[in-house]
N, C-alpha and C positions, 0 to 999 in steps of 0.2 A: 616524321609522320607517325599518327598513333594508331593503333586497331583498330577504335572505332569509326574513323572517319570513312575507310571504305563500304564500312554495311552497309551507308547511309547509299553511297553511290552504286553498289551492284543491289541491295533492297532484295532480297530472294521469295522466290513467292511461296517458300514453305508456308505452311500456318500455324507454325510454332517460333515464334521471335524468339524464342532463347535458341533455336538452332541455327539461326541465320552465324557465318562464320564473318569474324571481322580480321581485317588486315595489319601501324606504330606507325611507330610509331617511327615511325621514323624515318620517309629515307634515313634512315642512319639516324632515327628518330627513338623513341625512349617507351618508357611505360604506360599504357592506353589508361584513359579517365575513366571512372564507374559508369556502372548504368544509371547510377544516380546523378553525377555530373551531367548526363546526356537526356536522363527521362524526361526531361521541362522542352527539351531545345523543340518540340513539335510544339508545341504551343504559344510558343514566341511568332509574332510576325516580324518579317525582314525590315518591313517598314517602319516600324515602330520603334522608339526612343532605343531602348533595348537591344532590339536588331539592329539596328545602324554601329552600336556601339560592340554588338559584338560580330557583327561584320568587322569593324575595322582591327577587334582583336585577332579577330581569325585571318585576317590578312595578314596581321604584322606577323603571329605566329608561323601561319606558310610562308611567307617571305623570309624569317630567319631560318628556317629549313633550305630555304631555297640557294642559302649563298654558302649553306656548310660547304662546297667544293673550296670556295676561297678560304674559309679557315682550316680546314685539314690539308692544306695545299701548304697552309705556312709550317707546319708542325717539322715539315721535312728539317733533319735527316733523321728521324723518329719514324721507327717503322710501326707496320699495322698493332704489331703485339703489344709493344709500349706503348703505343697511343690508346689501344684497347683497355689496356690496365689501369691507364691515369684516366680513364674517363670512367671506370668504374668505379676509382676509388674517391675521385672528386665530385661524383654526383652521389653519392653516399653519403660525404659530408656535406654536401648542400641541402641534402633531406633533414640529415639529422639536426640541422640547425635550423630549421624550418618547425619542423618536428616540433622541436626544444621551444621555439617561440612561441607556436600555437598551442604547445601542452597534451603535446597530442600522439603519445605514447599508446594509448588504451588497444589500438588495437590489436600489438603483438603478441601480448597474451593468448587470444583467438584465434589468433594465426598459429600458435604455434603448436597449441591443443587440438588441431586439426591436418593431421596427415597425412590428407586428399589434395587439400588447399596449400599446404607446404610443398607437397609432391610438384605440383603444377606449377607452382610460382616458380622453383628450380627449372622447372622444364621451360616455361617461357622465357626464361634469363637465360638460360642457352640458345635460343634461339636467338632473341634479341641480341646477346652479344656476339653470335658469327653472323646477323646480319650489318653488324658494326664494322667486326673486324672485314668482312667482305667489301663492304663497303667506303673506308677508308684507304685500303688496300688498294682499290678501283683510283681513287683518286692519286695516291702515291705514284700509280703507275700509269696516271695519263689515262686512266678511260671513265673518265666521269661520263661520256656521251651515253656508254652502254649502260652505267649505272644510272642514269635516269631514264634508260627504256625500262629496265626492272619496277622502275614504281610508274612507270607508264601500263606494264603489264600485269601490277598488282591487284586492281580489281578485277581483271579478270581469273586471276590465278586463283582466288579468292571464291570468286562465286563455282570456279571448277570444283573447289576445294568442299563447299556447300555439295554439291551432286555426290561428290564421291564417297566421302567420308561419314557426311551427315544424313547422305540419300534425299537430300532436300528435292521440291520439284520445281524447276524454272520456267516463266512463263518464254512464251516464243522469240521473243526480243531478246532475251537476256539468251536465249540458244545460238541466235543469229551474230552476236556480241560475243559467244567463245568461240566461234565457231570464225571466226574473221579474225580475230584475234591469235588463234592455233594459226592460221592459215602466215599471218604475218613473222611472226616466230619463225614458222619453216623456210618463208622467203630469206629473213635475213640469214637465219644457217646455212642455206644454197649460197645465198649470195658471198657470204666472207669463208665459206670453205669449209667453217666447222660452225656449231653451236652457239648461241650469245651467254658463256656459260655465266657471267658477272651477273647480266640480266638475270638470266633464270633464276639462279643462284641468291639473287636480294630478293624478286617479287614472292622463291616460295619462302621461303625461311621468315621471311615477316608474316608472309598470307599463315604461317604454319603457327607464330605467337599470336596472333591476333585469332587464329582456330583455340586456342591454348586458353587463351584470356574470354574467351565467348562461353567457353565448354565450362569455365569454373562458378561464372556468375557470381563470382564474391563483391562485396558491396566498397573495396577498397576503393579512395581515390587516385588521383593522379602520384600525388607524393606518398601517399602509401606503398601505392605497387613499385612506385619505381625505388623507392628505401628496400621495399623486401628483395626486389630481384638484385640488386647490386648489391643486398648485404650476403646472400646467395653468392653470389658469384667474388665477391671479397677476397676469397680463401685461391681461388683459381690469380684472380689478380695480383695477389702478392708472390705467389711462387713466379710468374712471371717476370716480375722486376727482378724477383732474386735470382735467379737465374741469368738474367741478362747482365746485372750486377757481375757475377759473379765471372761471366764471359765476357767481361767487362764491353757490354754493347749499349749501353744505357746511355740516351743522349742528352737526361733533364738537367746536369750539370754541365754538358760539356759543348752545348752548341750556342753560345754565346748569352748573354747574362738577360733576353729578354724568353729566350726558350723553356725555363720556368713556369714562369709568368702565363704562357701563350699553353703549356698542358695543363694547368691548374684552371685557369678559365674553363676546359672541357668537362667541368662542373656545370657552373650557373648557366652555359652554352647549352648542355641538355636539358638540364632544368625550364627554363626561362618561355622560352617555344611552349615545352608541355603547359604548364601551367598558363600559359596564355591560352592557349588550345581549349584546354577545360573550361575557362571563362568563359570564351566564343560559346562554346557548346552547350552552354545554362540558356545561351541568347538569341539562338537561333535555330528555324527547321533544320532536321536533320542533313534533308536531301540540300541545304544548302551548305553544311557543312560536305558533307560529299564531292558538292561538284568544285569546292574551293581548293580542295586537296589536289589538285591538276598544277594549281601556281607549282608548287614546289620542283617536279621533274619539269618543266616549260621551263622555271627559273635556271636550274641548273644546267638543261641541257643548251642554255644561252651561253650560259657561262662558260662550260666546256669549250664550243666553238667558239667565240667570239674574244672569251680573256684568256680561253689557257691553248688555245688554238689548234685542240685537237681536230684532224680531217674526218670529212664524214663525204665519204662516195655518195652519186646522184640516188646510187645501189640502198644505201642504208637509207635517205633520206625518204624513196618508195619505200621501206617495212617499215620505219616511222610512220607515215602515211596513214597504212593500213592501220597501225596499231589506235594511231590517233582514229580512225572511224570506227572500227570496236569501241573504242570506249566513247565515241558520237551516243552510239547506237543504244550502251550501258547508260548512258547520263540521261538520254533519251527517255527511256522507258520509268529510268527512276522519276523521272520527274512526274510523266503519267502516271505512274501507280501510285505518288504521291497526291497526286490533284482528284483520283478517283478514290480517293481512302476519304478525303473530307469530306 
């Protein structure tokens, strides 16, 4: 999932669009698209040639988000660290090769004569990458269920993020939407004894890059930002491998001759999604991008129960519930505030 997708869905009623905060890219999702990528998507209609077609990219996109539990499920017996490191280091070379074909170099220069903009591109690549390794992590250890309340909880964490940080102001709907949403939070903490810390723990940390990448408004695209945060984070990724190397924990050689193969893919895996995503987003309203961004935690929290057979008490499936009618309430009003802006 990318940053941008959530503005579209919590829509804040500040009346400053550069302050509205956005959420990744990712469940376990990658580098959010420009606002250039996204400035067209309000003027697209759904219905049209266009929109149909980036409908179905923004489908396929959330649907290959949607089944990462089944491929970071295969990666075992490669823990969170190494998998965090080979998917920084092979989506870097999927950039650069990309990069390399389009000839499209130019912008590092700019980036780099800019100390503000360097600043924050590290900062969101921290971010982004402990909402990886968090999130990986979650699936290694059996709770992909929690880890798709956290992007169920993302827009809302998102538009809290908007009041707090940015002092934005929300209209009443979007109150009644955190405000239901906090409420299901606390249920499920009573209910399983302590906190949903996996959840928390993914919804802020992305709601925190997608605050990151809103606050810089640089005109980077999707393979832009996501080359500069990985090439950022590069130097952390390699002491890693070496280290584990060196504790001889490393499992790219050692867990059977397609285990290679299967961390090297964790390239064009994060790439592929993004870059579909930003196509959708040239092609469609925003608030449609928004409320499509739901496939992905629904898809996973299928997968969860249904292929990897983790249990979910009657207990959790009420704070599900609720969570799921907070963001009713959120997709509700966006959609209103959308049809009263035309």
């Amino acid at each position: 999932m990318t940053a941008r997708t959530t503005s579209a869905a919590s829509g804040s009623a500040s009346s400053t669009p550069a302050s509205t905060p956005a959420a990744a890219p990712a469940p376990a999702g990658s580098a959010s698209p420009s606002a250039a990528e996204v400035a067209g998507a309000a003027a697209v209609g759904p219905g049209s040639g266009q929109g149909r077609r980036g409908a179905a990219l923004g489908i396929t996109a959330y649907g290959l988000w949607g089944v990462f539990p089944l491929y970071f499920h295969l990666l075992a017996p490669s823990g969170g660290f190494e998998i965090l490191a080979h998917r920084i280091l092979w989506s870097l070379l999927v950039c650069l090769v990309l990069l390399g074909v389009r000839r499209d170099f130019g912008f590092v220069p700019a980036l780099l004569r800019s100390p503000r903009v360097l600043a924050g591109v590290a900062a969101a690549g921290m971010f982004i990458a402990l909402n990886w390794l968090i999130y990986v992590s979650a699936v290694l250890s059996g709770h992909v269920t929690e880890a798709a309340l956290g992007y169920f909880l993302n827009p809302i964490v998102t538009v809290g993020l908007g009041v707090v940080v940015l002092r934005e102001r929300l209209r009443r709907m979007q109150w009644v939407a955190v405000g239901i949403g906090l409420a299901g939070a606390l249920y499920l903490a009573v209910a399983a004894g302590r906190p949903p810390w996996i959840a928390l723990s993914l919804a802020v940390s992305f709601a925190m890059y997608g605050l990151l990448k809103n606050r810089l408004g640089t005109s980077l695209d999707a393979v832009h930002s996501l080359a500069a945060e990985t090439a950022v984070l590069t130097p952390f990724a390699a002491v890693v491998l070496a280290v584990l190397a060196a504790r001889h924990e490393t499992t790219f050689l050692s867990a059977g001759a397609a285990h290679p193969v299967l961390l090297a893919v964790s390239g064009p895996v994060t790439a592929l999604p993004l870059l579909l995503f930003a196509a959708a987003a040239r092609r469609l309203p925003l608030v449609s991008v928004g409320l499509m961004q739901f496939l992905t935690p629904v898809m996973q929290l299928a997968i969860g129960v249904l292929v990897l057979h983790e249990s979910m008490s009657a207990a959790h499936w009420a704070g599900f519930a609720v969570v799921w009618l907070a963001l009713a309430v959120l997709a509700a009003d966006s959609v209103h505030a959308a049809r009263r802006a035309r």
